[in-house]
C-alpha positions as CSV (number, residue, x, y, z in Angstrom):
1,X,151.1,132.1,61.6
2,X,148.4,131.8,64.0
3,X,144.9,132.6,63.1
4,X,141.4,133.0,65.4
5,X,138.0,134.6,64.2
6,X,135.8,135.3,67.0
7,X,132.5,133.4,65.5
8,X,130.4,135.4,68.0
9,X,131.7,138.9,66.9
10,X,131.6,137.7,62.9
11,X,128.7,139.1,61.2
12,X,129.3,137.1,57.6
13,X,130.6,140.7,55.6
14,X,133.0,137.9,54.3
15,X,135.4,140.9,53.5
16,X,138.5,138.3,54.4
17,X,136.8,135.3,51.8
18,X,137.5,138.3,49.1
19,X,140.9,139.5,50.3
20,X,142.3,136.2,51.5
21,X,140.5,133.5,49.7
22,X,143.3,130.2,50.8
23,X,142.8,131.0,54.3
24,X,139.0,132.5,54.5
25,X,135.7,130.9,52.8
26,X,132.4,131.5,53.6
27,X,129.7,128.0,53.3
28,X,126.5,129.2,52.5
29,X,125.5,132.6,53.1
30,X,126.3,132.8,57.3
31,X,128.8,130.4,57.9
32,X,132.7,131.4,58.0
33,X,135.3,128.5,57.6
34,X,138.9,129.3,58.0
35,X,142.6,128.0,58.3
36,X,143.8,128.6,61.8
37,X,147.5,127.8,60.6
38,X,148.0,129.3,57.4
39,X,151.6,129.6,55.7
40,X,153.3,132.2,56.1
41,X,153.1,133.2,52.2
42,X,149.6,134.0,53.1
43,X,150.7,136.5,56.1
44,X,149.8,140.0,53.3
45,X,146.3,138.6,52.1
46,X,145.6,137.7,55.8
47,X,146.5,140.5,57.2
48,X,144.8,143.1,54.8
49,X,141.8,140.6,55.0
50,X,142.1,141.1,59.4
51,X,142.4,144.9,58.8
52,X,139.4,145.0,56.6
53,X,136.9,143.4,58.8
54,X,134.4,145.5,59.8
55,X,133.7,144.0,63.2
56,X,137.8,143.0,63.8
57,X,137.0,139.7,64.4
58,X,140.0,138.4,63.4
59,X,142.7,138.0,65.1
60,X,146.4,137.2,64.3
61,X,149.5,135.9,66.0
62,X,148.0,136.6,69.3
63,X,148.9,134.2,71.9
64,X,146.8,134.8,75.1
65,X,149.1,133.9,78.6
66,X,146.9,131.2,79.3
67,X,148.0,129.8,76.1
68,X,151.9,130.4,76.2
69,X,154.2,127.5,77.4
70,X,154.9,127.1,81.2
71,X,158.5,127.5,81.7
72,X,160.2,124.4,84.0
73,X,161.5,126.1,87.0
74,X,165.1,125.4,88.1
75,X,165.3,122.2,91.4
């Protein structure tokens, strides 16, 4: 599993640090830390935690193009 939280969208509700505390934690009262790979026994709390931001600054699994492997072409 593949989380990102867009730090510039986050507003510190810290919604996810109560509904998925192994993967979200807030440090002091503004500051969000999180696991960007957490196991996939946390996928539920993670997902409910993603759903239940108020700004949807979480996002899971996404994989942008830019970030997807280049495929070898054929010689």
């Amino acid at each position: 599993m593949r989380v990102v939280v867009d730090l510039s969208r986050c507003e510190g509700y810290a919604q996810c640090a109560f509904l998925a505390p192994e993967a979200f934690r807030m440090h002091g009262e503004e500051a969000l830390m999180y696991d960007p790979g957490p196991d996939d026994t946390q996928r539920g709390p993670v997902l409910r935690a993603a759903a239940a931001c108020p700004v949807q600054a979480i996002l899971v699994d996404r994989l942008e193009e830019r970030d997807a492997p280049v495929e070898a072409s054929a010689p």
